[in-house]
C-alpha positions in Angstrom: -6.7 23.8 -22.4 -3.5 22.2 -21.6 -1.9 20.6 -25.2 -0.4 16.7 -24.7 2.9 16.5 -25.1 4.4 12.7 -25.8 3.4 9.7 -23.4 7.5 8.7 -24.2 8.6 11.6 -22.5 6.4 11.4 -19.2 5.8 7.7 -18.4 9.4 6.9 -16.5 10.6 6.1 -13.4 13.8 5.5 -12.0 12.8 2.3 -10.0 12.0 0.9 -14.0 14.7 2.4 -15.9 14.1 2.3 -19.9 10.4 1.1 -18.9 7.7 3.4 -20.4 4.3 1.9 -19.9 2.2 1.0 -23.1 -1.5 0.2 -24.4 -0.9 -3.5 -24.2 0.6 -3.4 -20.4 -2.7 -2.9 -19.0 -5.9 -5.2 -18.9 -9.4 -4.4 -18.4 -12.1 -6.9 -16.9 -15.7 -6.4 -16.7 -16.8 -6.6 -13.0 -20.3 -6.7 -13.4 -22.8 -4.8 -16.0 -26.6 -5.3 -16.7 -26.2 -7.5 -19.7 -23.5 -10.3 -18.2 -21.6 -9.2 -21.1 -17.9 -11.1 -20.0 -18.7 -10.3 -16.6 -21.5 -10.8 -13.6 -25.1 -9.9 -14.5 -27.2 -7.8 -12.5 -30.1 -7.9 -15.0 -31.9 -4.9 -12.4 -28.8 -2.8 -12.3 -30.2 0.9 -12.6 -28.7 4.7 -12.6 -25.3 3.5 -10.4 -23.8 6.5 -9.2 -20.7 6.1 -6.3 -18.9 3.4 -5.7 -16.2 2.3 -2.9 -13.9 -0.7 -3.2 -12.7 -3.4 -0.8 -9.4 -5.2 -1.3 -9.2 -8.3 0.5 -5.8 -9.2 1.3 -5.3 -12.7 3.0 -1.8 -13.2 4.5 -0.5 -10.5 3.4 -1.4 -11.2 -0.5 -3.8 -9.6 -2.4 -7.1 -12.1 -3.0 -9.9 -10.2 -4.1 -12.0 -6.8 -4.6 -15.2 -6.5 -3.4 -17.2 -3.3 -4.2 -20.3 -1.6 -2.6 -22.3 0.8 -4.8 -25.1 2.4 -5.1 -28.3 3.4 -7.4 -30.0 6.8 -7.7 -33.5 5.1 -7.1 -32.2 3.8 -3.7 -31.2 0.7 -4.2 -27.7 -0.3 -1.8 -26.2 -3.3 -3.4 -22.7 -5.2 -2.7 -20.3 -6.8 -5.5 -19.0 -10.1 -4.3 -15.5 -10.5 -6.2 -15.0 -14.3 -4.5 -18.6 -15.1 -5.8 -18.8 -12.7 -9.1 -22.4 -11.8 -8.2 -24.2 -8.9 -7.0 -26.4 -8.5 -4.2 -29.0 -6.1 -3.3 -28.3 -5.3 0.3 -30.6 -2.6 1.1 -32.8 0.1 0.3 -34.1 3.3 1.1 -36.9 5.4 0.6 -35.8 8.4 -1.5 -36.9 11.0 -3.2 -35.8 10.6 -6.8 -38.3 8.4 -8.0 -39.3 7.6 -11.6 -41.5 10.6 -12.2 -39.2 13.4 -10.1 -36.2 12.8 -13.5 -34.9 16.2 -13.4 -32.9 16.2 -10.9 -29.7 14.5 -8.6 -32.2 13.4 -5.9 -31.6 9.9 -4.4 -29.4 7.8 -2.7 -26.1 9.4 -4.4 -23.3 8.7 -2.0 -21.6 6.0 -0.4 -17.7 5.5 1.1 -16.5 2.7 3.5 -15.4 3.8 7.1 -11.4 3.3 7.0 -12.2 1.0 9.7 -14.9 -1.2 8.3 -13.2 -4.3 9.1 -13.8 -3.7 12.7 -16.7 -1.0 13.0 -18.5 -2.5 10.8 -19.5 1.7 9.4 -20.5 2.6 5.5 -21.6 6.3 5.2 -24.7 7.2 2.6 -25.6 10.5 1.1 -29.4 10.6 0.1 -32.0 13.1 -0.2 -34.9 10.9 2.4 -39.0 11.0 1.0 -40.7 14.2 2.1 -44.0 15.3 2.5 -45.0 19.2 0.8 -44.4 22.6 2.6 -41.8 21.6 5.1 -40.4 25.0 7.2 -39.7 27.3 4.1 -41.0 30.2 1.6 -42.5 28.8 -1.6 -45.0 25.9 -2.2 -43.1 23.1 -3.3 -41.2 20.3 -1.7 -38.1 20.8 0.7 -35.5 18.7 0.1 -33.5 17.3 2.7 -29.9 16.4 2.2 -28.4 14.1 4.8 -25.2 12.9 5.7 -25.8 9.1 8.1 -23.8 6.4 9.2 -25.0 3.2 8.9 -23.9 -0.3 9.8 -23.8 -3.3 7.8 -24.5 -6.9 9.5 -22.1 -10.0 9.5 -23.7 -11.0 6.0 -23.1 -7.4 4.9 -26.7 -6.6 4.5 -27.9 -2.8 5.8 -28.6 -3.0 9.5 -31.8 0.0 8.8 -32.0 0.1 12.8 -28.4 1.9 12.8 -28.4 5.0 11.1 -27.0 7.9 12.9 -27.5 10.8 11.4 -24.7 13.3 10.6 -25.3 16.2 8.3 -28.9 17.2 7.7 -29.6 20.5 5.3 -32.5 21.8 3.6 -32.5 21.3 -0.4 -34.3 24.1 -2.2 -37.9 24.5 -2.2 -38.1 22.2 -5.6 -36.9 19.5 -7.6 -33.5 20.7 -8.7 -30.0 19.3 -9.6 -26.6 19.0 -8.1 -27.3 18.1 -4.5 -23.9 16.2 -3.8 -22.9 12.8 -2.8 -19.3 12.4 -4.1 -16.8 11.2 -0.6 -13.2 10.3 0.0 -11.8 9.7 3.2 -7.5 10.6 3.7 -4.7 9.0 5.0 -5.9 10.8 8.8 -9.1 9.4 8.9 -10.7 12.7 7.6 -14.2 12.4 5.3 -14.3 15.1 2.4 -17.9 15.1 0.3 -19.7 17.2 -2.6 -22.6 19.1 -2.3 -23.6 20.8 -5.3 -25.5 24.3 -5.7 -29.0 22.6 -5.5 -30.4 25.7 -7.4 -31.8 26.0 -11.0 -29.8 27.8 -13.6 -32.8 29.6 -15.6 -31.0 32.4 -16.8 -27.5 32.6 -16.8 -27.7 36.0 -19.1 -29.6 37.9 -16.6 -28.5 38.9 -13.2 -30.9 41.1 -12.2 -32.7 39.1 -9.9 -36.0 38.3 -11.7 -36.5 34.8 -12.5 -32.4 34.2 -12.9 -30.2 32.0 -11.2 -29.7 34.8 -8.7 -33.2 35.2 -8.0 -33.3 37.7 -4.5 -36.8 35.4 -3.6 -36.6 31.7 -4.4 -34.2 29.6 -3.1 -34.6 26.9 -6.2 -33.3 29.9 -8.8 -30.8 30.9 -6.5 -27.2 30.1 -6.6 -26.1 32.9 -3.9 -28.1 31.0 -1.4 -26.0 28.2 -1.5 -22.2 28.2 -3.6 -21.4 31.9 -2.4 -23.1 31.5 1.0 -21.0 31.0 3.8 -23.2 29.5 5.9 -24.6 27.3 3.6 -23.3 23.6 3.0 -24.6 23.7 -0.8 -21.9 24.3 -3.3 -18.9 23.4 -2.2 -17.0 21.0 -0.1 -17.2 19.6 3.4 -14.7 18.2 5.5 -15.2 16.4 8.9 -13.6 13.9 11.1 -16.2 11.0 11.7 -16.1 9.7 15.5 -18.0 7.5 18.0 -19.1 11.0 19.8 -22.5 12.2 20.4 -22.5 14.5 17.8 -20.7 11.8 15.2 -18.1 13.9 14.2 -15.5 16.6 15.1 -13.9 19.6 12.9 -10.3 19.0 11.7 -8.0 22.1 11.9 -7.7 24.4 9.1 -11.0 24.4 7.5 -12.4 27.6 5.4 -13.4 29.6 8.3 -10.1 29.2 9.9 -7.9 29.3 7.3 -9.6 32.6 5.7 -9.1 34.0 9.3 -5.5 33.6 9.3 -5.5 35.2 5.7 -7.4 38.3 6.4 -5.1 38.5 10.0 -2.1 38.7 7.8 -3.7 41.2 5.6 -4.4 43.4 8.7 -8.2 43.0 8.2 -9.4 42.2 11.9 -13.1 42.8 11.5 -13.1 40.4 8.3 -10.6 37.9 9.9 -13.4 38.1 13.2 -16.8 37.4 10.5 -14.7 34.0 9.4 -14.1 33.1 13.0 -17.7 33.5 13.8 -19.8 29.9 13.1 -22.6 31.8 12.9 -21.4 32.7 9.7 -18.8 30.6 8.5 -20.1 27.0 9.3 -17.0 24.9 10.2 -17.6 21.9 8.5 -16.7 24.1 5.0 -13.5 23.4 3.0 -14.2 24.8 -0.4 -17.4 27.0 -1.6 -18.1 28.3 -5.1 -19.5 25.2 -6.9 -22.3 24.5 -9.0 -21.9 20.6 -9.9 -18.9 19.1 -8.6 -19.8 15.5 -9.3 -16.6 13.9 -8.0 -14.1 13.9 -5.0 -10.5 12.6 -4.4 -7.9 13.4 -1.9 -4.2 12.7 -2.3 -3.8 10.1 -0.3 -1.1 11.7 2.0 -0.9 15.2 1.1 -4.7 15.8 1.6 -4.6 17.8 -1.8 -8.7 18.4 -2.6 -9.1 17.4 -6.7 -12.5 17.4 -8.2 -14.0 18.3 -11.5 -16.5 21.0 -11.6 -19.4 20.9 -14.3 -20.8 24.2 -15.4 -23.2 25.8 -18.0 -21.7 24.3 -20.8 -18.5 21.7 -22.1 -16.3 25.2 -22.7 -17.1 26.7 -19.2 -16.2 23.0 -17.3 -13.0 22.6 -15.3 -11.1 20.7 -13.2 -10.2 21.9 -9.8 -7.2 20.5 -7.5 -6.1 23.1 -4.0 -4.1 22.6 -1.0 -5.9 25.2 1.1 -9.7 25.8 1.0 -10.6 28.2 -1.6 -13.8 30.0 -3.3 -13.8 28.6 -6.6 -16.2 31.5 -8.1 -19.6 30.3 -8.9 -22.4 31.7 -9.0 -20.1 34.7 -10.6 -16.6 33.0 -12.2 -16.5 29.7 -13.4 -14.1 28.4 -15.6 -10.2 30.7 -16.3 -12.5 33.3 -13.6 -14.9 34.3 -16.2 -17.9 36.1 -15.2 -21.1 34.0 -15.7 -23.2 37.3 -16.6 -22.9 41.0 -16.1 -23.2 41.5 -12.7 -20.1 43.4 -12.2 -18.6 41.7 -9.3 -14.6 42.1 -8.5 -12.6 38.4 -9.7 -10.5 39.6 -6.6 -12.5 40.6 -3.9 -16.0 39.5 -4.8 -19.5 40.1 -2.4 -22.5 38.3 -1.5 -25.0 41.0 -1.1 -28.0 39.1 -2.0 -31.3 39.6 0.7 -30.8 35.5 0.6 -27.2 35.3 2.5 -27.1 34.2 5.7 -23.3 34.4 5.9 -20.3 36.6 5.4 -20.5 39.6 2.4 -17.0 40.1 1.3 -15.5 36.8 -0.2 -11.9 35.3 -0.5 -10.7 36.3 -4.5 -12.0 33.6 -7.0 -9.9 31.0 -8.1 -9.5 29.7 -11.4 -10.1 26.6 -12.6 -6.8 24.7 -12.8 -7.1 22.8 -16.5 -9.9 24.4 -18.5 -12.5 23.0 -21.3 -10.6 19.7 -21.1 -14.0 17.4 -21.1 -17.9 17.7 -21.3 -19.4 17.1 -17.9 -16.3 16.8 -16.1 -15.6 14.0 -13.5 -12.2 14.3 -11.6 -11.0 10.9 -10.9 -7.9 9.6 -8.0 -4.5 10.4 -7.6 -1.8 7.6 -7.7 0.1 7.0 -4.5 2.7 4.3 -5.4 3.2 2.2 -2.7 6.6 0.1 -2.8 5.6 -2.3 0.6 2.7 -3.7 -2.0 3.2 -7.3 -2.7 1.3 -7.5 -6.0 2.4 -7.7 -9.5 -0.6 -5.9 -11.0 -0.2 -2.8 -9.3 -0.3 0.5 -11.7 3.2 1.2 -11.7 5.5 4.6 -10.4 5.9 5.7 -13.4 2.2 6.9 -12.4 2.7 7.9 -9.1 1.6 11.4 -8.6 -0.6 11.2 -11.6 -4.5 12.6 -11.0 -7.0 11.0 -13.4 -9.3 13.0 -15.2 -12.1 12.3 -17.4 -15.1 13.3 -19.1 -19.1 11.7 -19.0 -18.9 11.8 -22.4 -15.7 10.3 -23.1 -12.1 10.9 -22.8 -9.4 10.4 -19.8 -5.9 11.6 -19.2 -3.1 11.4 -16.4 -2.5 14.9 -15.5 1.4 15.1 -13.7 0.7 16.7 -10.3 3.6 17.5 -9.0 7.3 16.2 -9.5 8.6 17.7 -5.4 6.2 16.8 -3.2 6.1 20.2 -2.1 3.8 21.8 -4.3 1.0 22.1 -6.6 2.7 23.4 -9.1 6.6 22.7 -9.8 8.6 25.6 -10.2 8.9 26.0 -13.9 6.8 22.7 -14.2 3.1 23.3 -14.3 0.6 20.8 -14.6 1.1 18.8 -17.7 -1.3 16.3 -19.3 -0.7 13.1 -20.6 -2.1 12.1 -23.9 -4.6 8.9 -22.8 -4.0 7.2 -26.2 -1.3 5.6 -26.3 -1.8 3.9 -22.6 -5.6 3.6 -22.4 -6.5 3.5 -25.9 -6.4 -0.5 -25.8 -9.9 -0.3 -23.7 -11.5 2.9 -24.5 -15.1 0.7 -24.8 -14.3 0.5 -20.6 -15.0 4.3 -20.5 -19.0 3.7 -20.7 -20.5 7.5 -19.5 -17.9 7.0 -16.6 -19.4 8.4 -13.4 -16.2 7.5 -11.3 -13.3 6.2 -11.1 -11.5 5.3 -8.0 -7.5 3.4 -7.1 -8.1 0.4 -4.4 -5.6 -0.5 -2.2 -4.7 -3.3 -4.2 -2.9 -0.6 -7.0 -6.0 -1.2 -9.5 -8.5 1.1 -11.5 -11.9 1.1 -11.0 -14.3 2.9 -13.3 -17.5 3.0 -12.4 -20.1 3.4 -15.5 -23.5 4.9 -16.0 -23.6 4.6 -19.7 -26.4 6.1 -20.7 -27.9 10.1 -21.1 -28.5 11.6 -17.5 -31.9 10.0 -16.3 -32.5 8.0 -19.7 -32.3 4.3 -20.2 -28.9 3.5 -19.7 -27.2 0.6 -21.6 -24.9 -1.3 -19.7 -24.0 0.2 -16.9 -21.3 -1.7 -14.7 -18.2 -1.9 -13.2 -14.3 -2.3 -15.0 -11.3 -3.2 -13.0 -8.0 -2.2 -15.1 -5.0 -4.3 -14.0 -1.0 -4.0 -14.6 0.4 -6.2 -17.2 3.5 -5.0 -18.0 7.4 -5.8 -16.4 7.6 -2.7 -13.8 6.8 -3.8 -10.5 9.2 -3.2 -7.7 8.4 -4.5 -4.7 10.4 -4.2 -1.2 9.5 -6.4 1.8 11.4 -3.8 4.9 8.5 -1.2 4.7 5.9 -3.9 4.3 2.9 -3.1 6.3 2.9 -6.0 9.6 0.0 -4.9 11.3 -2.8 -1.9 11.3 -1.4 1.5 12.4 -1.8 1.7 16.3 -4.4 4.0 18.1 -1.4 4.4 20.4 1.0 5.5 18.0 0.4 8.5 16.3 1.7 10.4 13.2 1.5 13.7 11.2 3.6 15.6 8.6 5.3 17.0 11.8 6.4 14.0 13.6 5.8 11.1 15.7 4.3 10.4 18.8 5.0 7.0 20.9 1.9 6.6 23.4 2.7 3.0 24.5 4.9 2.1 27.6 8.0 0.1 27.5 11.1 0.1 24.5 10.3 1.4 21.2 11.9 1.3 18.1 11.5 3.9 15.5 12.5 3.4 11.9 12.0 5.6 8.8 12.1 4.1 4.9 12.0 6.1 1.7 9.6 4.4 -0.6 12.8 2.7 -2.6 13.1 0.6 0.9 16.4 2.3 2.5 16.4 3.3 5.7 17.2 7.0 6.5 16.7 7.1 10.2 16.0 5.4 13.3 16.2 5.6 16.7 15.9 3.4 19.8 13.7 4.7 23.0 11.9 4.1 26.4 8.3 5.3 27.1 6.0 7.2 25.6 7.5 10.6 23.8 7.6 12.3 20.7 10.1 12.7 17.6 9.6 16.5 16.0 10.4 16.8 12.5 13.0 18.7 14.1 14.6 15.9 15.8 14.1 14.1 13.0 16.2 16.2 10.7 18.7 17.2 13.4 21.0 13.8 12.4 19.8 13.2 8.9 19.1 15.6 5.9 15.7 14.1 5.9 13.9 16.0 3.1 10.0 17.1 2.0 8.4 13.7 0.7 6.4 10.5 1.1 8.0 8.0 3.7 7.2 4.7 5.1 7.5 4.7 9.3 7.6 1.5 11.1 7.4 1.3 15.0 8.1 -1.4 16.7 6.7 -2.0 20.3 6.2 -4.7 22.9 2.4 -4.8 21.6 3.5 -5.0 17.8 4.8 -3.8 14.7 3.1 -0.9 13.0 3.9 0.5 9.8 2.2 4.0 7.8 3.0 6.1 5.3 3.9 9.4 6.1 4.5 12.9 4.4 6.7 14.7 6.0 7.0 18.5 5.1 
């Protein structure tokens, strides 16, 4: 565990000089919660789960949040912030009913496309109604897990004609936890979800195979099935880029498979470099494997930095997990600072898969360790700040947060752990991860924090915490939404790297340039996040600007920019990291 150190000595920025946020700069409202208490009533509102939020800006100003969520029973319902009312907007068969209450079955997933104001496209995670004995060994039910986009109508109801179906797994053969749902989409369009280990854990003292959550027969007591499978979607992390395409989706570069590849090239391990290449067993899709319950998602915003919280056998053994690269994380034999779950004598640095149940590669990338350790029971990793200076809106969480990743616990507790101080690592060098103490800045509405389930930054610069409040599959409380606001005197605001119009589809741009598609002049202009202007150039035609280019007239250095291109067609404006 990572010891506080004072909130003084962390919470300051240079754009707010002698400005240290405290308890009373920050105000919470009640959204909505089952009882109406100071806030809309949803007198039906049951087991919420995920949440996405919708700020509404109208020229140019920030007017309201509206919020899509949804209930483990099925239940798809909308949040109107102009009307302060919720609305049940659809509903799907699941399994998950009242009697199956053992398990994360359900509808238990939802994100909005990055282009929902055009497309129209939400994307669900649920486990869809099944009959007995579908295609596997045992006699129980097979769970499917499924991945669909959907469509909402005009009046934002579920269009249930307009699911396409992305991802489509079998669960195990019966009612078990941790079968995902947790999604965040980054700055390129790219959507990350959860899927848990969808195994029992029976046994965790026994590892010999009989009746133990390595169990060489049945998938439901089985963890090497799914989290150290490498063909296997359970237990772990996905990453895909959602298109219009047949198939609805397309592989960005540098997933597990291909990134391992590279690893085991460089360690002069061809024929291990050659079995991560092969999809037959590596699937593609794969970004992280090794986890048992990873109830929560969030991706820096521009760095595409993969934070989560992992829950495991017990409040000592959970962690929270943040990686730039994909990684095995260690479950079913490490969890935790790498320690082994049982005896079963596996190697932290080069651990095997040599269970009759593994369908993909034998020899595993080394474990990782969690990165902050028994910090919270039940552990839910919550957003990463991304300041943004072209934000016209006085209640925006200030810089002194930016950089700052969010973590809490089910039962209670939240602090601001500082990421990173370079923008160039995890880690800075001789400054590791340091956690804020939460008192002193959220301590003034710790009755928000209600068996928290999420908690996610709008685009508006707001908190939302999304609570179940209640034990796991009990009789929750009042469950609801909180939206915590900025009070306080920092709030810098500069209008030359305001955002005119939508990023282009014809102008394009990565940590390693820009690319101009569209015909005619161009102007290219790039802005630190204080406003000032560190380069720019003036062109014809479609071209592109290397990093190299870039940096060939000005000392442009590693960090988080604003570009703004400016076309015959428009004005386009993006962040950009540029390494």
């Amino acid at each position: 565990m990572v010891a506080a150190i004072p909130v003084s000595a962390q919470w300051t920025s240079p754009s707010c000089p002698g400005n240290t946020p405290a308890a009373g700069d920050f105000q919470a409202t009640e959204l909505f919660n089952r009882k109406g208490t100071d806030a809309a009533a949803d007198l039906n509102l049951s087991e919420p789960v995920q949440m996405d939020v919708r700020a509404v800006f109208a020229a140019g100003k920030y007017d309201h949040t509206d919020i899509i969520f949804v209930e483990r029973m099925g239940n798809l319902k909308w949040y109107d912030g102009v009307a302060k009312k919720v609305t049940l907007i659809g509903h799907i068969d699941v399994h998950g009913g009242v009697t199956q209450t053992e398990d994360d079955n359900g509808l238990m997933g939802v994100i909005f496309d990055p282009n929902f104001e055009t497309n129209r496209w939400i994307y669900l995670w649920y486990s869809p109604k099944q009959t007995f004995n579908q295609s596997m060994t045992g006699t129980g039910q097979n769970r499917q897990l499924r991945l669909a986009r959907w469509k909402l109508k005009p009046d934002n109801t579920l269009d249930m004609a307009s699911e396409k179906i992305l991802i489509k797994i079998l669960g195990s053969t019966f009612d078990t936890g941790h079968s995902g749902g947790p999604m965040a989409f980054d700055a390129y369009g790219d959507l990350w979800f959860a899927i848990g280990n969808n195994s029992k854990d029976l046994d965790p003292g026994a590892c010999d195979g009989g009746g133990s959550v390595l169990s060489k027969t049945d998938s439901s007591q089985n963890a090497e099935w799914g989290p150290s499978n490498t063909h296997s979607m359970r237990g772990g992390f996905m990453r895909i880029h959602p298109d219009d395409s047949p198939k609805g989706y397309s592989i960005p570069k540098g997933n597990f498979g291909e990134y391992w590849a590279e690893q085991f090239d460089k360690q002069g391990n061809a024929t291990l470099a050659t079995q991560y290449r092969d999809t037959s067993k590596v699937l593609p899709e794969i970004y992280v494997k090794g986890e048992r319950s990873n109830f929560s998602c969030a991706v820096h915003p521009t760095k595409r930095w993969l934070a989560w919280g992992s829950v495991n056998y017990n409040s000592s053994s959970d962690e929270f997990n943040i990686t730039n690269h994909p990684i095995f994380s260690g479950y079913p034999y490490f969890h935790a600072n790498n320690d082994p779950t049982c005896k079963h004598g596996k190697n932290v640095d080069k651990p095997t898969n040599n269970s009759p149940m593994n369908s993909g590669v034998t020899d595993l990338p080394p474990a990782i360790p969690g990165t902050l350790n028994n910090l919270a029971n039940v552990a839910i990793g919550g957003p990463i700040y991304s300041f943004d200076l072209s934000l016209d809106y006085a209640n925006k969480f200030p810089p002194q947060f930016d950089n700052k990743w969010l973590v809490g616990g089910f039962y209670g507790g939240v602090w601001g752990v500082t990421v990173d101080t370079t923008g160039t690592t995890l880690k800075s060098a001789g400054n590791p991860l340091k956690l804020d103490g939460s008192g002193g800045l959220f301590g003034s509405f710790t009755g928000s924090f209600r068996n928290t389930v999420q908690m996610k930054f709008g685009k508006d610069g707001a908190l939302y915490i999304l609570n179940y409040d209640g034990q796991r599959y009990g009789s929750p409380s009042n469950p609801g939404a909180v939206r915590v606001i900025y009070k306080g005197a920092c709030h810098p605001y500069d209008p030359t790297v305001q955002i005119a119009l939508p990023s282009s589809p014809r102008i394009w741009a990565d940590p390693h340039g820009i690319m101009i598609k569209e015909n005619g002049p161009h102007a290219v202009s790039l802005f630190d996040l204080n406003g000032h202007q560190v380069w720019g150039i003036d062109g014809m035609g479609a071209r592109e600007y290397k990093l190299a280019d870039i940096r060939a007239g000005t000392p442009v250095k590693t960090g988080l920019y604003m570009v703004r291109v400016n076309t015959a067609a428009g004005a386009y404006s993006r962040r950009l990291f540029l390494y």
